[in-house]
C-alpha positions as CSV (number, residue, x, y, z in Angstrom):
1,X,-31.8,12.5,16.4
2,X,-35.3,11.3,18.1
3,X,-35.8,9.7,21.2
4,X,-37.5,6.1,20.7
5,X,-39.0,3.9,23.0
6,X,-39.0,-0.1,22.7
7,X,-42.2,-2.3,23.6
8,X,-41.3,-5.6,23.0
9,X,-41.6,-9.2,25.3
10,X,-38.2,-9.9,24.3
11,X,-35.1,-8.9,25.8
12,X,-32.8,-10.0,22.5
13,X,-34.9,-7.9,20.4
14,X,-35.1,-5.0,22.4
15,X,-31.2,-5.0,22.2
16,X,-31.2,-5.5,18.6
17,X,-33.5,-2.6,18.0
18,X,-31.6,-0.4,20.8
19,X,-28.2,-1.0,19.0
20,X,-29.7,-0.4,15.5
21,X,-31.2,2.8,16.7
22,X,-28.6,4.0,18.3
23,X,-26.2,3.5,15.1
24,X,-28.8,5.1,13.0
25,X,-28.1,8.3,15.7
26,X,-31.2,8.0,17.7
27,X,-31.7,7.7,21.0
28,X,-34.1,5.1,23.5
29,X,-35.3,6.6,25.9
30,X,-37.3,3.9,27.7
31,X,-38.1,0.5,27.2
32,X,-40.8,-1.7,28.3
33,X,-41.1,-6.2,28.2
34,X,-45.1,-5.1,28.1
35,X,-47.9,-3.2,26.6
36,X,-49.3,-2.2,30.6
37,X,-45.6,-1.2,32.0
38,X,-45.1,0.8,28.9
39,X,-47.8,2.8,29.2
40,X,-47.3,3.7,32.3
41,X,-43.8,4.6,31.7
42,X,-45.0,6.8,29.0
43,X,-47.5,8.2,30.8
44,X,-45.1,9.4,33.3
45,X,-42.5,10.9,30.7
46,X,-42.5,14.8,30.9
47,X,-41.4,14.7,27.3
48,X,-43.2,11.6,25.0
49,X,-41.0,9.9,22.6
50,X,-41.0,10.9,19.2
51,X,-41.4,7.2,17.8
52,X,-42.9,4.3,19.8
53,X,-41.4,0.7,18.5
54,X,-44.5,-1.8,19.6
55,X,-44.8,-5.7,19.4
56,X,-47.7,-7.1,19.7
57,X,-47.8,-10.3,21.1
58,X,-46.8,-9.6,24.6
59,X,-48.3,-10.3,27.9
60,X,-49.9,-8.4,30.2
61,X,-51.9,-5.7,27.4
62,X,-51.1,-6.4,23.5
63,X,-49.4,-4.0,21.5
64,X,-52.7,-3.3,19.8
65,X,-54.2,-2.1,22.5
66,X,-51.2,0.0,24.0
67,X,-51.1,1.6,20.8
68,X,-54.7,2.1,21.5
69,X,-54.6,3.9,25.0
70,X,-51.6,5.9,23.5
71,X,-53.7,7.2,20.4
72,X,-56.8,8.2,23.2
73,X,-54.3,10.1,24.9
74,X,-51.8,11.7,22.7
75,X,-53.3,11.5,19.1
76,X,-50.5,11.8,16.2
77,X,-47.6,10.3,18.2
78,X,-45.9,7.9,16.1
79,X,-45.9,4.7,15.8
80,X,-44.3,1.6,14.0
81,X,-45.5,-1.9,14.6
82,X,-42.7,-4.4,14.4
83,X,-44.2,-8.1,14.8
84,X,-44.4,-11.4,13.8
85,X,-48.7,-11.2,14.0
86,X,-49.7,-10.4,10.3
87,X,-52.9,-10.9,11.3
88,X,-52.9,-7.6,12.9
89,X,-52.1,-5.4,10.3
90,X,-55.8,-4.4,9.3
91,X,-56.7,-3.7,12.8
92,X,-53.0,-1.3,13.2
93,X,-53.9,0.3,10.5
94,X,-57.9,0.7,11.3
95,X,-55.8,2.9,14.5
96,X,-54.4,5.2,12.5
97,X,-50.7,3.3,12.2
98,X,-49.7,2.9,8.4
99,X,-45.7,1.6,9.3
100,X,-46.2,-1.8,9.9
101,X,-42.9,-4.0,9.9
102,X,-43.4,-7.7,10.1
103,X,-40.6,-9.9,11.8
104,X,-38.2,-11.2,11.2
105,X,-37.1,-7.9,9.1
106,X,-33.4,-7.6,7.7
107,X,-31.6,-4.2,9.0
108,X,-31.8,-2.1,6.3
109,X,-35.7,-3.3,6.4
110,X,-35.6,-1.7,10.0
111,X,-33.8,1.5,9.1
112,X,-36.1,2.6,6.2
113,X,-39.1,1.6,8.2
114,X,-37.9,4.1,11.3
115,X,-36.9,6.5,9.2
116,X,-40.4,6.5,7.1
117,X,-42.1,6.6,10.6
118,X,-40.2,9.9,12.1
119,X,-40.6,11.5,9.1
């Protein structure tokens, strides 16, 4: 079991994800409607997530550049970008991130790509 938090601008996807991780036997520990709230939530966590679930397109501070602050501050925590923004995909991976997921994405899509990521 890992505990997962959800950054993602949209409710109805952050309930998707939650109910699809929680099936699979994980746990979400936090989740977050944007990149800035998110990071401070995770900056306050006495114990950080084992696998961060980032969109990208959200207001406030994009997913890349959550991802960003997070990687500055706690290098190796994992991460899978899950967006509709292909165009992204070379700078995510230029960070460091190699489990990219683009949206929409099937559920078995979703479950191989958080299990790859935690592993």
């Amino acid at each position: 079991m890992a505990n997962i938090m959800i950054v993602d601008d949209e409710p109805t996807i952050q309930q998707l994800m939650a109910i699809i991780l929680e099936d699979m036997g994980h746990r979400v520990v936090a989740q977050s409607l944007n990149g800035e709230v998110a990071l401070q939530t995770y900056m306050e966590m006495g114990t950080r997530p084992d696998l961060l679930i980032i969109d990208h397109r959200m207001p406030i501070m994009s997913g890349t550049d959550l991802a960003r602050s997070v990687l500055e501050k706690v290098p190796g925590q994992k991460i899978l970008f899950l967006t509709a923004d292909e165009s992204v995909k070379e700078t995510v991976n230029n960070l460091g991130i190699t489990n990219f997921l683009e949206k929409p994405a099937d559920i078995d899509t979703i479950r191989e790509a958080v299990a790859r990521a935690l592993s």
